[in-house]
C-alpha positions as CSV (number, residue, x, y, z in Angstrom):
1,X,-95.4,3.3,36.2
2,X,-93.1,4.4,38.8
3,X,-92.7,0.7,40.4
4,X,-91.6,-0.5,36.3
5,X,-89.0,2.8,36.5
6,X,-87.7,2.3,39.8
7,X,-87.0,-1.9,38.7
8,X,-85.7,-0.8,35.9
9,X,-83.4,1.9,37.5
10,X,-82.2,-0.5,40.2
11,X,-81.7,-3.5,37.8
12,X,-78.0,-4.7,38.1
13,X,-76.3,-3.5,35.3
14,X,-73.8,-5.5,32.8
15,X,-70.6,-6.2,34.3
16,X,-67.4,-4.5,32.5
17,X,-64.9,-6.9,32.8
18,X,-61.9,-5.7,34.6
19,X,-58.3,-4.9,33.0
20,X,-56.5,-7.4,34.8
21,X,-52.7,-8.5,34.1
22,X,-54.3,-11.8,32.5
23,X,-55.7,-9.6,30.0
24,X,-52.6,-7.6,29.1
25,X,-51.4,-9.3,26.1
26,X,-48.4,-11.7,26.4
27,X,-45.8,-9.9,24.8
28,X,-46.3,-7.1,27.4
29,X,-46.1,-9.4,30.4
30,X,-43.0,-11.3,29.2
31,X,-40.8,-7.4,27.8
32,X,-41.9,-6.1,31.0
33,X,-40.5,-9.1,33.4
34,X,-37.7,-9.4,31.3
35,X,-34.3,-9.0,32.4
36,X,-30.9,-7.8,30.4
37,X,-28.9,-11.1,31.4
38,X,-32.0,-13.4,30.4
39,X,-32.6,-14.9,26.8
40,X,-34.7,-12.9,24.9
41,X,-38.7,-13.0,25.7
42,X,-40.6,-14.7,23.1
43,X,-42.8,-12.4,20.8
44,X,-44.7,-12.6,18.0
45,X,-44.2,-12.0,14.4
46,X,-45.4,-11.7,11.2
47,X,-42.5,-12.3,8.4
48,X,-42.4,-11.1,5.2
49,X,-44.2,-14.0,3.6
50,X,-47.1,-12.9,6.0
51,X,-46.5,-16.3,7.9
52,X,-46.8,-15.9,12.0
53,X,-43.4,-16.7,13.6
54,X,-42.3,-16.6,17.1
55,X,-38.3,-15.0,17.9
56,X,-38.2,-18.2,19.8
57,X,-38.2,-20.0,16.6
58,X,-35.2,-18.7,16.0
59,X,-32.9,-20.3,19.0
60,X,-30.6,-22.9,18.6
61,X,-28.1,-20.3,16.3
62,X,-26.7,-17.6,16.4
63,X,-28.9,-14.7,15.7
64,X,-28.1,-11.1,13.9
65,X,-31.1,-8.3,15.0
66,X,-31.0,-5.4,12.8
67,X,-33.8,-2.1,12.9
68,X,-35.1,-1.0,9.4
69,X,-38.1,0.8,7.9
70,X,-38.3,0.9,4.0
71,X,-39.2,4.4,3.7
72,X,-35.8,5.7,5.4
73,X,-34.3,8.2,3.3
74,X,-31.1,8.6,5.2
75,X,-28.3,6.9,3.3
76,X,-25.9,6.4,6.4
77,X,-29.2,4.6,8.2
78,X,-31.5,1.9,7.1
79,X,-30.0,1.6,3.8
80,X,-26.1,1.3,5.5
81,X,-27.6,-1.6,8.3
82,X,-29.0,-3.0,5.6
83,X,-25.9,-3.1,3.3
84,X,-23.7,-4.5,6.1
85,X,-25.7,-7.2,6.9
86,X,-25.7,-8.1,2.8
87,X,-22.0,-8.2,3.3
88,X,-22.3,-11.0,6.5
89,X,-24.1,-12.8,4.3
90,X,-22.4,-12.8,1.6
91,X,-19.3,-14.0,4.1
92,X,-22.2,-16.3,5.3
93,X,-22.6,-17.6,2.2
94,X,-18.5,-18.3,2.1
95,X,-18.4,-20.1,5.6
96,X,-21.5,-21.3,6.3
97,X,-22.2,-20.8,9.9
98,X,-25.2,-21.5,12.3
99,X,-26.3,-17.9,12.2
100,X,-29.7,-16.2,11.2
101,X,-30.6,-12.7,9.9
102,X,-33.3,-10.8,11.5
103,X,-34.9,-7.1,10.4
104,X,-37.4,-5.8,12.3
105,X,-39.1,-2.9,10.8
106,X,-39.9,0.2,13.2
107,X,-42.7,0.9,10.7
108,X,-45.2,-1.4,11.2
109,X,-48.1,0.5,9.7
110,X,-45.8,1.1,6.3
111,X,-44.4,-2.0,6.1
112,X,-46.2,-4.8,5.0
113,X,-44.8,-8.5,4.5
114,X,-45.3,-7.6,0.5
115,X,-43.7,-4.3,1.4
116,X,-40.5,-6.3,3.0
117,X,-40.1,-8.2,0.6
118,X,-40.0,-6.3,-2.1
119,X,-37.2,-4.4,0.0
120,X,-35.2,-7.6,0.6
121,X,-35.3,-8.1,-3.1
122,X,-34.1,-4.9,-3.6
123,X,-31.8,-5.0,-1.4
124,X,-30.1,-8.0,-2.8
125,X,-30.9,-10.5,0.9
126,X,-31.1,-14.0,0.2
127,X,-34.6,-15.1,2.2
128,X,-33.4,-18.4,3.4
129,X,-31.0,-17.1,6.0
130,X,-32.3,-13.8,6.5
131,X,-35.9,-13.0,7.9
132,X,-37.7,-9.3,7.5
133,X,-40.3,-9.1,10.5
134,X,-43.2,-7.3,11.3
135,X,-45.7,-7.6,14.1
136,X,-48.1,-5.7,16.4
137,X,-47.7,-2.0,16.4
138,X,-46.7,-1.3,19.9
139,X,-44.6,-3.7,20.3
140,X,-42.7,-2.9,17.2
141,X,-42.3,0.6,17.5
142,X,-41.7,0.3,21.5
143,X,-41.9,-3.2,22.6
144,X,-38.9,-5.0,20.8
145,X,-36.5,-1.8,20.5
146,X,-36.4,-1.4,24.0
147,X,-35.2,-4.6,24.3
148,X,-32.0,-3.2,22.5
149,X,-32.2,0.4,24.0
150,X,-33.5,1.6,20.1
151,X,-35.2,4.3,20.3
152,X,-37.4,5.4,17.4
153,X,-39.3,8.9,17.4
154,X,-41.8,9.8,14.1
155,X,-41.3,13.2,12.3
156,X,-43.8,15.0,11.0
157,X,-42.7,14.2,7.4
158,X,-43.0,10.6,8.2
159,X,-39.5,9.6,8.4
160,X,-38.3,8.1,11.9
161,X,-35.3,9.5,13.9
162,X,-34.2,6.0,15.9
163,X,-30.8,4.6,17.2
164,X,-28.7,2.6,14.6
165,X,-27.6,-0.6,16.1
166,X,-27.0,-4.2,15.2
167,X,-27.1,-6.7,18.0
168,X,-26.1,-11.0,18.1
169,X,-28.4,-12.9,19.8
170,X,-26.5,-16.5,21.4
171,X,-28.3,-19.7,20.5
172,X,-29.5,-19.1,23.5
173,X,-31.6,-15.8,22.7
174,X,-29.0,-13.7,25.3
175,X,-27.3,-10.7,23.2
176,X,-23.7,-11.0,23.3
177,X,-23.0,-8.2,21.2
178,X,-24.0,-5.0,19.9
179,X,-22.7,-2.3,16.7
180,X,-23.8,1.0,16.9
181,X,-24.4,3.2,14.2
182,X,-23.4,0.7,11.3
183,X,-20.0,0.3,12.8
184,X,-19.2,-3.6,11.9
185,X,-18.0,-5.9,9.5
186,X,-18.4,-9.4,8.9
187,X,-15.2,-10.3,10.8
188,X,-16.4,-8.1,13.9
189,X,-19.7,-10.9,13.9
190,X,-18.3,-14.1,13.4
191,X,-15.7,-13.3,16.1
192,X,-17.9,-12.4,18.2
193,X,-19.5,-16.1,17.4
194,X,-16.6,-17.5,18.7
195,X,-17.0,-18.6,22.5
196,X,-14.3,-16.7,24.8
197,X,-11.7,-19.3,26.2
C-alpha cells in the first residue's frame, strides 16, 4: 500500500504551460511595441454588422478615429463627436474624398454590433463611409485609447468619464492630427488632408 502511495505521490505531475510572450495575444504585443511616429498597429475588430475587421483594412485613405459609447448621457460628449463627424460627412458627401469614418466604442460590454447600429441609424451616419467598431474588452476600453492618449474611467452609475478627442489617421495609419473636446469642423479635416508643401 505504501509502495502504490509513494508512486503515486512521486508521479510527475501535468505540466502548466508557461505564460510566455507567444501566448500574450497579438494586439498586446503589437500596442505595446508600438511607437507614436509609427503607423498604427493592426487590431482586431468587430463592426457593427458583427463582421471581424482589421484597422489595417482601413489604409490606403485617410482615416477619421472618433470615441463613443451609446449610453453617454452627456450632450457636449458622445452625442457632440458624433454630430460633428455627421457634419464631415455630409461635406464628404459634397466633395467626395478618400477618407473613412471610424467609432470605436469605449463600451464594449454595452455595445453590441446590433447596439451600433441602431445608434448610427439614429444618429443619421451613412454606413458606407463610416464604420462603428467594437472588439475585445481590454483592448477597447485600454488598448486602442491609449493609442490616442483617451482615457476612459467607469462610474458607478455606469456612465464613463473619458477624454473627448477626434484624431486623422494618414493612408498610411500615422495620426496627423487630433481635436480635442469636439473642437473641429469639416474644414479643420480636409485641411488637414491636404499634404504640407
Amino acid at each position: 500500500m505504501w509502495l502504490v502511495l509513494l508512486m503515486a505521490c512521486s508521479a510527475p505531475s501535468p505540466v502548466q504551460p508557461a505564460t510566455t510572450t507567444a501566448e500574450t495575444p497579438g494586439w498586446q504585443t503589437a500596442i505595446a511595441q508600438w511607437h507614436y511616429e509609427d503607423p498604427l498597429p493592426d487590431v482586431p475588430l468587430v463592426d457593427h454588422t458583427g463582421t471581424a475587421r482589421s484597422l489595417a483594412q482601413f489604409r490606403g485613405q485617410h482615416l477619421l478615429v472618433g470615441f463613443i459609447y451609446t449610453a453617454c448621457p452627456d450632450a457636449a460628449a458622445c452625442p457632440m463627436t458624433t454630430a460633428r463627424m455627421v457634419s464631415i460627412q455630409q461635406r464628404l458627401s459634397e466633395s467626395p474624398a478618400p477618407l473613412h469614418l471610424l467609432s470605436l466604442t469605449l463600451d464594449p460590454g454595452r455595445d453590441t454590433p446590433e447596439t451600433l447600429t441602431a445608434y448610427a441609424q439614429t444618429h443619421g451616419a451613412d454606413l458606407q463611409t463610416w464604420t462603428f467598431a467594437t472588439g475585445e474588452p481590454a483592448l477597447m476600453t485600454d488598448g486602442l485609447p491609449s493609442l490616442f492618449n483617451v482615457l476612459s474611467l467607469p462610474d458607478a452609475d455606469g456612465t464613463l468619464d473619458h477624454t473627448i478627442k477626434l484624431a486623422l489617421l494618414d493612408p498610411s495609419g500615422r495620426q496627423i492630427a487630433e481635436w480635442k473636446d469636439n473642437a473641429v469642423s469639416a474644414d479643420d479635416v480636409f485641411a488637414a488632408m491636404v499634404p504640407s508643401p
